[in-house]
C-alpha positions in Angstrom: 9.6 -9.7 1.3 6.9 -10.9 -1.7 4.7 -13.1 -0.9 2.0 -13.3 -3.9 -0.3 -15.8 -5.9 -1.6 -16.3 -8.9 -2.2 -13.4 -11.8 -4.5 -14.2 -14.5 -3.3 -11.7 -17.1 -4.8 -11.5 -21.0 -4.0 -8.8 -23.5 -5.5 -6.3 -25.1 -3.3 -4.8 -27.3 -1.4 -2.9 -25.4 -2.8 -2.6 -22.0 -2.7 -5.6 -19.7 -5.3 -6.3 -17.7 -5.0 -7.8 -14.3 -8.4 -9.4 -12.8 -6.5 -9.2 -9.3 -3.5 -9.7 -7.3 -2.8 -10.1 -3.9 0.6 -9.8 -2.2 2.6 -8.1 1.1 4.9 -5.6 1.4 7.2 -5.5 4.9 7.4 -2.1 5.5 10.4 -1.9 7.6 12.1 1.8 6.1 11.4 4.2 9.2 11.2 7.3 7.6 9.6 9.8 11.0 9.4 9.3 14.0 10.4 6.9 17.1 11.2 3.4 16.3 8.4 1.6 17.8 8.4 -1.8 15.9 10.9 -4.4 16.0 10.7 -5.4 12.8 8.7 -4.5 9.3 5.4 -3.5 9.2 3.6 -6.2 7.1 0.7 -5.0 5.1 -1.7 -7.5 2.7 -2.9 -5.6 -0.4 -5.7 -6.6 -2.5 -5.3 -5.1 -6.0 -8.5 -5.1 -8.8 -7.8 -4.2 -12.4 -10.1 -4.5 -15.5 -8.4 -2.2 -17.8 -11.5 -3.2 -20.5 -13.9 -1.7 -17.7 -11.5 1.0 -17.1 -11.2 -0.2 -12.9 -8.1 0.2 -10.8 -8.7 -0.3 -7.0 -7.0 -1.9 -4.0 -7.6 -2.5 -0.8 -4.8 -2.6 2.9 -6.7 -6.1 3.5 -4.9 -6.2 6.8 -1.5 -5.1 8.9 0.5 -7.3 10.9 -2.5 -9.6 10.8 -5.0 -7.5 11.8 -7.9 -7.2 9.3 -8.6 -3.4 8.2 -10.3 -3.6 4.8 -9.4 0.1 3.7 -10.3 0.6 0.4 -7.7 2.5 -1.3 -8.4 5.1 -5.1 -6.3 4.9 -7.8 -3.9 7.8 -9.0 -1.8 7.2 -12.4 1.5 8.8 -12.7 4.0 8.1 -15.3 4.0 4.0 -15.3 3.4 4.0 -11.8 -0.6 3.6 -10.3 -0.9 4.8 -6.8 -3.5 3.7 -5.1 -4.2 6.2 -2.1 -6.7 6.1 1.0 -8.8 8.7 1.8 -10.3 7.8 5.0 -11.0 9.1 9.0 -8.4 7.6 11.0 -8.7 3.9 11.4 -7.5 1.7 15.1 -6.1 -1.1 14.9 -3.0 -3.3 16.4 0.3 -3.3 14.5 2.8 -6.2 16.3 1.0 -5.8 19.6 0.8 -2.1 19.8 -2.4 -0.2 19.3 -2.1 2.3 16.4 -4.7 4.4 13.9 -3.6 4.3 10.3 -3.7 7.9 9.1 -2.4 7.7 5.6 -1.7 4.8 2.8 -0.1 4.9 -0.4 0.2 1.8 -2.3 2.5 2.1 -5.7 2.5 -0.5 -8.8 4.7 -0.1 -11.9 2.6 -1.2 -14.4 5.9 -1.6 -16.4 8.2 -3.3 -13.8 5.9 -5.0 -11.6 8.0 -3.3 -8.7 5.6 -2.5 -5.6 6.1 0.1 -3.1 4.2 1.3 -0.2 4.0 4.0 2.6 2.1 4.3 6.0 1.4 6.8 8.6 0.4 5.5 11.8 0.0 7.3 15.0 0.7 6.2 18.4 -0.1 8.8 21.0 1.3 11.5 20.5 4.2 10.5 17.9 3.5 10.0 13.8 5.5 7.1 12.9 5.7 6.8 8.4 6.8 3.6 7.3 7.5 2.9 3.9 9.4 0.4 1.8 10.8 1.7 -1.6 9.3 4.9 -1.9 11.7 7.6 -3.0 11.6 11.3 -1.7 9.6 12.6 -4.6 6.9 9.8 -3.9 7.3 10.9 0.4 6.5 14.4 -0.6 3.5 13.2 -2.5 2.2 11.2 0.0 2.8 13.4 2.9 0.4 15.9 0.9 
């Protein structure tokens, strides 16, 4: 599930610059460990692009409602910019259960549009890696 608002997008030739977007991404492919979570994992992104200032960031504004404001640094590959976190863990409560975020990858096509996202959250003692249209290639990546 999608839920977005409005791009403002101009051209520059041709690179497309984006002033920002804002959308969420269900994460609801349980790739390791136990299934703790009922349902998808929602995460709001927050994505900044100025292509004529060269600036590509994004931010995890918030899972399952709960605001975490995690900046997250851009990494190009191919058409596809991942924007990655690089952080200490980070608490917070994913659909009631108390959680630290360890790891986020956030991927745009800037081609396709097509979004794409991974987590690894840790409860206890068990990792848990969400993720919803990441391929194998892009789990080895982010598991890096």
């Amino acid at each position: 599930m999608v839920a977005q608002i409005p791009l403002t997008v101009s051209y520059y030739g041709e690179n497309t610059m984006v002033s920002d977007m804002a959308f969420t991404l269900s994460l609801s492919e349980l790739l390791n460990g136990n299934k703790i979570f009922t349902k998808g994992v929602d995460c709001a992104f927050t994505c900044i692009w100025d292509l004529s200032r060269n600036l590509r960031i994004a931010y995890l504004d918030a899972i399952c409602g709960s605001s975490v404001n995690i900046m997250l640094h851009p990494k190009i590959q191919g058409g596809t910019v991942y924007f990655n976190s690089d952080m200490k863990p980070v608490a917070c409560e994913a659909l009631g259960t108390d959680v630290l975020i360890h790891r986020i990858s956030l991927g745009v096509n800037t081609h396709t549009g097509e979004r794409k996202a991974a987590v690894l959250l840790q409860k206890a003692d068990d990792f848990i890696e969400v993720a919803q249209n990441f391929d194998q290639a892009e789990m080895i990546n982010f598991r890096r």
